[in-house]
C-alpha positions in Angstrom: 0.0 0.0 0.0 1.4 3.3 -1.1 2.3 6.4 1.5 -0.8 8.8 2.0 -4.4 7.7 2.2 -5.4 4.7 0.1 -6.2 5.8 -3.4 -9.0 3.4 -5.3 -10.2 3.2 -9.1 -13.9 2.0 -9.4 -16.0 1.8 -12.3 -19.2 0.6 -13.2 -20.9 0.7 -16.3 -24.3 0.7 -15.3 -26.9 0.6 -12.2 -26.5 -3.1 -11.2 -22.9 -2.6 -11.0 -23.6 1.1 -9.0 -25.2 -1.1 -6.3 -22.8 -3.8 -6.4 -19.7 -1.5 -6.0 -21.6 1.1 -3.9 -22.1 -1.8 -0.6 -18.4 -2.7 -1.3 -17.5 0.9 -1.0 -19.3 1.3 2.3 -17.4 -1.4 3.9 -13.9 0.0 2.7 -14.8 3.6 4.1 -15.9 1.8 7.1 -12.2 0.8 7.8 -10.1 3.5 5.7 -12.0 6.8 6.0 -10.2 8.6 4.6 -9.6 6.7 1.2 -9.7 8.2 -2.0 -12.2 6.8 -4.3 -12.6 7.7 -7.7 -13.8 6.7 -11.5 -17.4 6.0 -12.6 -20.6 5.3 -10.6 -24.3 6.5 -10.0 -26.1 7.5 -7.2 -25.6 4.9 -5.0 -21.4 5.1 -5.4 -21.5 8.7 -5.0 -23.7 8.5 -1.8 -21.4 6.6 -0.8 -18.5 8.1 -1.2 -17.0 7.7 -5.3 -15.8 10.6 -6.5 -17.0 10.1 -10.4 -15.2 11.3 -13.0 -17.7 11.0 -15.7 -21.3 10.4 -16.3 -22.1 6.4 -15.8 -24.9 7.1 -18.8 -22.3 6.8 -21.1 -21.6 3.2 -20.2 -25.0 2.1 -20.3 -25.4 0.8 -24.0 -26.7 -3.1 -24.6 -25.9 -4.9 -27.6 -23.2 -6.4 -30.0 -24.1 -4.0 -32.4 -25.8 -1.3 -30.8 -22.8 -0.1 -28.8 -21.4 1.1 -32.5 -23.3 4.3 -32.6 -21.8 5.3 -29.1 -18.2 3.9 -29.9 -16.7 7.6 -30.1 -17.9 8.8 -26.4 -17.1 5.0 -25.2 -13.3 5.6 -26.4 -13.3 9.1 -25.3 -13.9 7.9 -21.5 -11.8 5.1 -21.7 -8.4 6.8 -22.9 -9.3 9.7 -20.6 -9.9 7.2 -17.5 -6.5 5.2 -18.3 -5.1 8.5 -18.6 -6.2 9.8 -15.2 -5.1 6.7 -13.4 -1.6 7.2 -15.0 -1.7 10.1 -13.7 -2.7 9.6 -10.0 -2.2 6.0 -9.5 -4.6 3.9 -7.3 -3.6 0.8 -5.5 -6.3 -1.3 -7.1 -8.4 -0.4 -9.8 -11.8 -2.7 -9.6 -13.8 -2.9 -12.9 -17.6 -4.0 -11.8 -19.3 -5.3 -14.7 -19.2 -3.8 -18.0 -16.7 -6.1 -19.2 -16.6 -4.5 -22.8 -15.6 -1.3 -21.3 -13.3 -2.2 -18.0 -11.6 -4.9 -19.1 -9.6 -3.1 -21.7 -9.1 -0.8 -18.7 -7.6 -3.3 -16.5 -5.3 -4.5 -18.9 -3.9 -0.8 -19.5 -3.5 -0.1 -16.1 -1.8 -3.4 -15.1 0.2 -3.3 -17.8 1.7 0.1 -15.4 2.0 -1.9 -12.2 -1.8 -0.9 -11.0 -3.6 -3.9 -9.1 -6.6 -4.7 -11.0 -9.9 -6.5 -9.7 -12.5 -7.6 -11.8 -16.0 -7.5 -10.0 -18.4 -9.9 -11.7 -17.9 -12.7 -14.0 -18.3 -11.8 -17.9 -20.6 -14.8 -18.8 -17.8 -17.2 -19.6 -19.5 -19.8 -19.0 -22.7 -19.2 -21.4 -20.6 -18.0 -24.2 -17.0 -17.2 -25.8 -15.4 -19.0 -22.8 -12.2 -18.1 -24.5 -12.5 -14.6 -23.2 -11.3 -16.1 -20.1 -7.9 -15.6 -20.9 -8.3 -12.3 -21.9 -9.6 -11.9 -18.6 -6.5 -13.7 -17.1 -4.1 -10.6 -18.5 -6.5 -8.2 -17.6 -7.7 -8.8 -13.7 -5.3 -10.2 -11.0 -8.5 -11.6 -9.4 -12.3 -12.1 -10.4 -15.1 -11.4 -7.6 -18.0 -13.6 -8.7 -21.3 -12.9 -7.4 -23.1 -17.2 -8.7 -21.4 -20.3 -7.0 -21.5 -22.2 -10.1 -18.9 -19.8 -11.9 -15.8 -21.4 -10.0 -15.6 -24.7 -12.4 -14.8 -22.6 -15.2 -12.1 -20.6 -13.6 -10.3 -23.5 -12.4 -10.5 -24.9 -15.5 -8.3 -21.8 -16.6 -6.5 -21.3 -13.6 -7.7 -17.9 -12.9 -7.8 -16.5 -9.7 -11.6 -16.3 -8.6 -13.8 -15.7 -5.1 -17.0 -16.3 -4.6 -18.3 -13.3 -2.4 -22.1 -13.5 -3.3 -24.7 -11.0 -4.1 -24.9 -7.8 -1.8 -28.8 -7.8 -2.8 -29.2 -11.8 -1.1 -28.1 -10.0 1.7 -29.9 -6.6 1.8 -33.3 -8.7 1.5 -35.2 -10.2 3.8 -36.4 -14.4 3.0 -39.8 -12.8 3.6 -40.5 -9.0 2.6 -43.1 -7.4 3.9 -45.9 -6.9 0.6 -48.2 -4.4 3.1 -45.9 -2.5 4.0 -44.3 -2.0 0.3 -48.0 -1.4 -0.6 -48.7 1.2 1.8 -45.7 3.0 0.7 -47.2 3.0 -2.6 -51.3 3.6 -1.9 -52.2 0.2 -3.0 -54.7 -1.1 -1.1 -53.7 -4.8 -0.1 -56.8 -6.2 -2.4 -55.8 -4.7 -5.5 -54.1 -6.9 -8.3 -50.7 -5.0 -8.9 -48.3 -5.9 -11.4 -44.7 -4.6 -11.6 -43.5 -3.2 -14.8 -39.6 -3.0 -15.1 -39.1 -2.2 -19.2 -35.1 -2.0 -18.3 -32.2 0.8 -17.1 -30.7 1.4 -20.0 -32.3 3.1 -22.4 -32.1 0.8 -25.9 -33.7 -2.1 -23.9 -36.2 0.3 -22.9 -37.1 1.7 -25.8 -37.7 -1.8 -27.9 -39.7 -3.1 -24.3 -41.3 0.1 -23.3 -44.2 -0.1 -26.4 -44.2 -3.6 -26.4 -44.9 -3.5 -22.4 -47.8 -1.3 -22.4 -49.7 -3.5 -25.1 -49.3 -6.2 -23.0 -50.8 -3.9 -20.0 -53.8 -3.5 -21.8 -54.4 -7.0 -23.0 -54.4 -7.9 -19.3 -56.6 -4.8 -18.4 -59.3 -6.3 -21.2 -59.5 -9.0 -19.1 -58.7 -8.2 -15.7 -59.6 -4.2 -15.9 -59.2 -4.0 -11.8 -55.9 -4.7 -12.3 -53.3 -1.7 -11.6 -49.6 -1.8 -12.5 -46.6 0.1 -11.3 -43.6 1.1 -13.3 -39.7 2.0 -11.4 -38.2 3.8 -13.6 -34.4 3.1 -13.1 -32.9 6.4 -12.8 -34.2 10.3 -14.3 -33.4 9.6 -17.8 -35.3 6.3 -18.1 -38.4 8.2 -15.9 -38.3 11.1 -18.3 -38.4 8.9 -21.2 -41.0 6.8 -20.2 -43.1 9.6 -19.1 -43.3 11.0 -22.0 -44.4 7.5 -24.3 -47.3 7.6 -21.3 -48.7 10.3 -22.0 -48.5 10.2 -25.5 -49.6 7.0 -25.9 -51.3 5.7 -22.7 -52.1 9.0 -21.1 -55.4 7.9 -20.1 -53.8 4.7 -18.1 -52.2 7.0 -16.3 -55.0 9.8 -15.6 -56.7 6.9 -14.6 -54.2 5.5 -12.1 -54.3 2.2 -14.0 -50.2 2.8 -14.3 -48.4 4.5 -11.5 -44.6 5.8 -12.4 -42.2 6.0 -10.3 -38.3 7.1 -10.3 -36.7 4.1 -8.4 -37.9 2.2 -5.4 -38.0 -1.0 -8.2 -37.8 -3.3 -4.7 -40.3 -1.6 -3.4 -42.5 -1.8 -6.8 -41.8 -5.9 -6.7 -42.4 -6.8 -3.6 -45.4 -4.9 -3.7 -46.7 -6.7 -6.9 -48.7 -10.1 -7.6 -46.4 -10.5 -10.6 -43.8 -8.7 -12.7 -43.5 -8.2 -16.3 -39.5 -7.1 -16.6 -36.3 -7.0 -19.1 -34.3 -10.2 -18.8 -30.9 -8.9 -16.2 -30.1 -8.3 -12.7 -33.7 -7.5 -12.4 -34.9 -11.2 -12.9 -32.3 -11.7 -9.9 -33.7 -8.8 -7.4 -37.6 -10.2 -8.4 -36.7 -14.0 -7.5 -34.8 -12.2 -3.9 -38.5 -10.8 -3.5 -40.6 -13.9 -4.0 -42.3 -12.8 -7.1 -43.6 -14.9 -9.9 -42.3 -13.3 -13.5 -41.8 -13.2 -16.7 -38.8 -12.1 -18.3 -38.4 -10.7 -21.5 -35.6 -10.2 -23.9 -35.6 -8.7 -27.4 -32.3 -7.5 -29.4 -31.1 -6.4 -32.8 -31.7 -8.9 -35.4 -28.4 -9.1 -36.2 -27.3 -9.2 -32.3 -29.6 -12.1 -32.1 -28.0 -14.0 -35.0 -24.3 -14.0 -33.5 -25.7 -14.7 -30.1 -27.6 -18.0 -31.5 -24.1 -19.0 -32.9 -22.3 -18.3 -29.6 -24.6 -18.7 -26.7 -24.4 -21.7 -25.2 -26.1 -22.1 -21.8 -29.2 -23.8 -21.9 -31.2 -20.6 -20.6 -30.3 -16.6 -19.9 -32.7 -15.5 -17.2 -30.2 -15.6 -13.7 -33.4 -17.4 -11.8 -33.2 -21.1 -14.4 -29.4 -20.7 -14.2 -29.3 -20.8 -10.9 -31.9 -23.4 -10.4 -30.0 -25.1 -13.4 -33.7 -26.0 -15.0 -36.9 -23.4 -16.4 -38.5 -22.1 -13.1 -39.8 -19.2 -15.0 -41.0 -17.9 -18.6 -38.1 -16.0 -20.1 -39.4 -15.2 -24.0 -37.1 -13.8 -26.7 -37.4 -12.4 -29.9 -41.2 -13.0 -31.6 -42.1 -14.8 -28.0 -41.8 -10.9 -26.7 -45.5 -10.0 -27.4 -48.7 -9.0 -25.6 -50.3 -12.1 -26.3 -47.6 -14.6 -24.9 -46.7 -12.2 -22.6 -50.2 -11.8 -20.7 -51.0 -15.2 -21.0 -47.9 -16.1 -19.1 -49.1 -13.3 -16.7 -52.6 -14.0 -16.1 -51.7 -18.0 -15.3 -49.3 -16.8 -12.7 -52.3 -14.8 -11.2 -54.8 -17.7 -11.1 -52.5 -20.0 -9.7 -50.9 -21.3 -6.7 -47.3 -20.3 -7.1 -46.1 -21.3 -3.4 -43.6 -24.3 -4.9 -42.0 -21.4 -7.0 -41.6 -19.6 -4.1 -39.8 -21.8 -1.7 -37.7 -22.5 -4.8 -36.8 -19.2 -5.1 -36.0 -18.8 -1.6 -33.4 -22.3 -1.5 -31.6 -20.2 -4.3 -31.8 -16.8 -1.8 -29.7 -18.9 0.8 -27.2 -19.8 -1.6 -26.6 -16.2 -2.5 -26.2 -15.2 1.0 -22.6 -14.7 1.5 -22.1 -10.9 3.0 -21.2 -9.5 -0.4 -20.2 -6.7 0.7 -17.5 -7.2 3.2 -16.6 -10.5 1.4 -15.6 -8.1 -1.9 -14.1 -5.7 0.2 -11.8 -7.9 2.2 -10.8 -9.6 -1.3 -9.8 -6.0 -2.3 -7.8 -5.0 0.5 -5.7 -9.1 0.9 -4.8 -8.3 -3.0 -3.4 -4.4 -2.3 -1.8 -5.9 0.9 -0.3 -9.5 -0.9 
């Protein structure tokens, strides 16, 4: 550990990763106050103490293909963050998620002497597992947040912990649904359905339209039902308050659809069901005991190299965990208001408690004190 206060690089590329690094943060400030912590986060590093150095918005871009429009700003913050670090060197630089991005980061800085972590495994064991060496050159050690990763890295003989998932932890086995509805003004006999279209804002746009269809097929139906939408930060509320009132305004004069900015736990634990983009999403509704149905829906040409290189038998976090289908996950064509309400609807009329304590056997194995496991696997690699 250098002279002076301990000086650490974070960056995460979007808000899974804010959370992630923002619990890990709170344990290191716990035990070095006065560290230095800088790079890219959101909210919930900066509250925490992450000085960011640009805006994480610029991170937040989904798809093989998609990120080629935003190439130029992507570049721009890279060399300028590799640039900085040179600059004012950190004892360990921790890239959380965003592998595209922090990868290429890692290896840069390494390359100068600068301890690099990578927090969370790229999916190296769904697809491209060659990427692992690449990863090997890149991180001195991989935090992993799914117990079932380890096989693959000591296949490869990279360095890898298990630390868990700081949102296993930050969940109760049984949250309280009243109290998540009072907070909201849902009275406890209402039908509510959660709504989460996505955080970034490609995903959001494809789902958003696609979402609201589906709304109203089930409201044709079921027209007591009322749903909620989190949006995931101020540009996805803005965004999607706008489509509403253009296009559903009378959904939401109605109070049919209630938007929110944030509290998506709140909005899920709340709900009967959720309707939500396939991500860490699908993880945080399984935490809260919440039947869904996850969607996922990408360029066609995305979608043609992923059917060449994919190779998991599933993509929604809940089945891989469970290593079988415990819930409908749709892509493509299957992402529709018909499919997607049917799926819906049967989760409404049904008992759903053998999903439930399924769901909560995969909670335990999450539980692992994320946060001061990842922290303390920082601070043994600066002081090794």
């Amino acid at each position: 550990m250098s002279a002076g206060p301990l000086r650490i690089g974070v960056v995460a590329g979007e808000p899974s990763g804010d959370v992630l690094a923002a619990g890990m943060i709170a344990e290191l400030k716990k035990q070095y106050p006065d560290a230095i912590i800088e790079g890219i986060g959101g909210d919930n590093m900066i509250a925490a103490g992450c000085h960011s150095l640009y805006d994480m918005e610029t991170l937040s871009v989904m798809g093989l293909v998609e990120v080629l429009s935003h190439l130029p700003a992507i570049l721009k913050v890279k060399n300028g963050l590799i640039k900085h670090f040179e600059q004012y060197p950190p004892d360990i630089f921790i890239g959380v998620d965003a592998p595209d991005f922090n990868l290429r980061v890692e290896k840069a800085l390494r390359k100068k002497g600068i301890k690099t972590v990578h927090y969370v495994s790229p999916t190296v064991w769904a697809w491209r597992e060659n990427r692992i060496h690449g990863i090997k050159k890149a991180a001195d050690c991989v935090l992993g947040l799914f117990p079932f990763e380890q096989d693959v890295y000591d296949k490869h003989n990279v360095a890898y912990r298990f630390v868990g998932h700081t949102l296993a932890d930050a969940i109760p086995m049984v949250p309280d649904q009243w109290a998540a509805r009072q907070a909201l003004d849902i009275n406890a006999q209402d039908t509510l359905l959660a709504v989460l279209p996505g955080s970034r804002n490609g995903e959001v746009s494809v789902l958003l339209p696609i979402f609201v269809d589906t709304i109203r097929h089930i409201l044709s139906s079921k027209p007591a039902c009322r749903f909620v939408i989190p949006a995931a930060n101020s540009y996805r509320y803005d965004y999607i308050e706008q489509y509403l009132r253009e296009y559903a305004e009378d959904l939401l004069n109605n109070k049919q659809i209630i938007l929110t900015q944030g509290n998506a736990r709140q909005a899920m634990i709340a709900s009967d069901a959720i309707l939500l983009a396939s991500g860490t999403a699908t993880l945080e509704a399984m935490l809260c005991k919440r039947p869904m149905v996850a969607a996922y829906k990408i360029s066609a040409m995305t979608y043609r190299i992923m059917q060449r290189l994919y190779k998991a038998p599933f993509f929604t976090l809940p089945n891989l965990l469970a290593r079988r289908q415990i819930i409908p996950e749709l892509l493509q064509d299957e992402v529709n208001p018909v499919t997607l309400s049917e799926h819906l609807l049967s989760f409404l009329e049904q008992d759903n408690s053998a999903l439930i304590d399924t769901f909560c056997e995969l909670h335990e194995t999450l539980r692992q004190d994320a946060d001061q496991q990842s922290a303390r696997a920082v601070l043994d690699l600066i002081n090794a």
